[in-house]
C-alpha positions as CSV (number, residue, x, y, z in Angstrom):
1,X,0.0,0.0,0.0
2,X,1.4,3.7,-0.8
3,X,1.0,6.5,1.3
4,X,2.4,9.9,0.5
5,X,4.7,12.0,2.7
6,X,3.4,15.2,3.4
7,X,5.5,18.6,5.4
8,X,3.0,18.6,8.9
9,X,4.8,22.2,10.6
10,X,8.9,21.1,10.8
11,X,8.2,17.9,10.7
12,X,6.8,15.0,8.2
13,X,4.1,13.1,8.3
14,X,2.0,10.2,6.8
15,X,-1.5,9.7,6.5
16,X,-3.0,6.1,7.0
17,X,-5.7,5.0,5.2
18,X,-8.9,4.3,7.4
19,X,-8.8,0.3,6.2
20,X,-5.0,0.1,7.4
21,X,-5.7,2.2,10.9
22,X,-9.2,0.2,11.6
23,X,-7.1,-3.2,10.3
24,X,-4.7,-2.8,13.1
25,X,-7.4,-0.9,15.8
26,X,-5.3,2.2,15.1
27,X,-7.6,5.8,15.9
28,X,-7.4,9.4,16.4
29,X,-4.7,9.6,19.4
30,X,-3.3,6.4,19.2
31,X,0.4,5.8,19.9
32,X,2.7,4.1,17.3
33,X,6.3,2.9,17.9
34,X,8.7,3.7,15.1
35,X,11.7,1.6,14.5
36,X,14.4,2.5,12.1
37,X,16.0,-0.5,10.1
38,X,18.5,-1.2,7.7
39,X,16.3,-0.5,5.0
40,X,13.6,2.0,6.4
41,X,11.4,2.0,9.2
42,X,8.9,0.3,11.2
43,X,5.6,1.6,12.4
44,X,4.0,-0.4,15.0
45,X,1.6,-0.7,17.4
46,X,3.2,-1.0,20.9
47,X,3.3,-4.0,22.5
48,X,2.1,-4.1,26.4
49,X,4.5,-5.8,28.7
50,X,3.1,-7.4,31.9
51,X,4.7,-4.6,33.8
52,X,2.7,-2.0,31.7
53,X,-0.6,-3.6,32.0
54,X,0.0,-3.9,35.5
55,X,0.7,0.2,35.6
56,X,-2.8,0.9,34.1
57,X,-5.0,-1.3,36.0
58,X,-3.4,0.4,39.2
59,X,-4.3,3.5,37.7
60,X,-7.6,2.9,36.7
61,X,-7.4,1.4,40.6
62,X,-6.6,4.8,41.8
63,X,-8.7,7.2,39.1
64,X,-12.1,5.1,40.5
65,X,-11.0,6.3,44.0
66,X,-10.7,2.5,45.0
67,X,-8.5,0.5,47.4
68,X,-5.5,-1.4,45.7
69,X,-5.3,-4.8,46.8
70,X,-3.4,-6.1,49.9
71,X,0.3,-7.8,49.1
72,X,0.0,-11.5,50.3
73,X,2.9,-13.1,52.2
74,X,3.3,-16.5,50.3
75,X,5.5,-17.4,53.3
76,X,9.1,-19.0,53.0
77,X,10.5,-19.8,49.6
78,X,10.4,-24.0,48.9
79,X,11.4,-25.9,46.0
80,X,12.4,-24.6,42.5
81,X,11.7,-20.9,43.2
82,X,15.0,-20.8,45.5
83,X,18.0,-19.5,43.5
84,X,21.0,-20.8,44.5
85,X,23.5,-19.9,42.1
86,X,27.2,-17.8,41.9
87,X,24.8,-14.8,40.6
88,X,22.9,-15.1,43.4
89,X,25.4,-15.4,46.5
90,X,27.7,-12.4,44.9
91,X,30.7,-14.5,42.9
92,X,29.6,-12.8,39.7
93,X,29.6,-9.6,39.1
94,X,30.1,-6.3,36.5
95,X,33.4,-6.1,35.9
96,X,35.0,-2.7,34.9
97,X,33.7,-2.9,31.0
98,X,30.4,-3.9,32.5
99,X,31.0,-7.9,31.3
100,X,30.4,-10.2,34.1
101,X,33.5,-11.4,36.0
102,X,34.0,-14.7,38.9
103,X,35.4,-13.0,42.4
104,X,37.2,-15.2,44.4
105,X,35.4,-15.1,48.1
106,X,37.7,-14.2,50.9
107,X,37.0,-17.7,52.9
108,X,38.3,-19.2,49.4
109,X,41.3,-16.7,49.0
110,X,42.4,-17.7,52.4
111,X,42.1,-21.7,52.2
112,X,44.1,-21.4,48.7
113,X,47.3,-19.3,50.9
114,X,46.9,-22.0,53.3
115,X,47.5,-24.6,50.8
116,X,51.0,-23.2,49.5
């Protein structure tokens, strides 16, 4: 499908055909992502991460004038949620360049000078 470019104040802008918009549940006000690729751009609707979702419905929470929702206390951690990893007890961390790096823990450092 062609559009044509048109000069909209400084700036450039496209029109969409009303079959395109209401195809993808574009309207009036919408927000579009635009990526820039190798050989153009990209306009998109944006997607909603789980964390953005959550943001509105707190909001819509809050602009009814309601009470958000008490945080439950699942208790202890048990079974495959429990991390137990190097990233997790501190071994691993951003080095200077910002690439992970192993430290050496200072129990460790002192059982290896023990050994010589």
């Amino acid at each position: 499908m062609k559009v044509k470019v048109a000069k909209w104040g400084n700036s450039l802008g496209v029109r969409l055909p009303r079959t395109a918009a209401e195809s993808v549940g574009v309207t009036d006000g919408s927000e579009l992502d635009l990526t820039l690729e190798a050989d153009g751009f990209r306009l998109r609707k944006p997607v909603k991460t789980s964390a953005r979702r959550l943001a509105e419905m707190l909001d819509e929470i809050k602009r009814r004038g309601l009470k958000p929702p008490d945080l439950l206390d699942w208790g202890r951690d048990r079974g495959s949620e429990i991390i137990d990893d190097d990233y997790s007890h501190g071994l691993i961390v951003p080095g200077p360049d910002g690439t992970p790096i192993r430290i050496v823990p200072p129990e460790k450092r002192d059982a290896r000078s023990r050994r010589r």
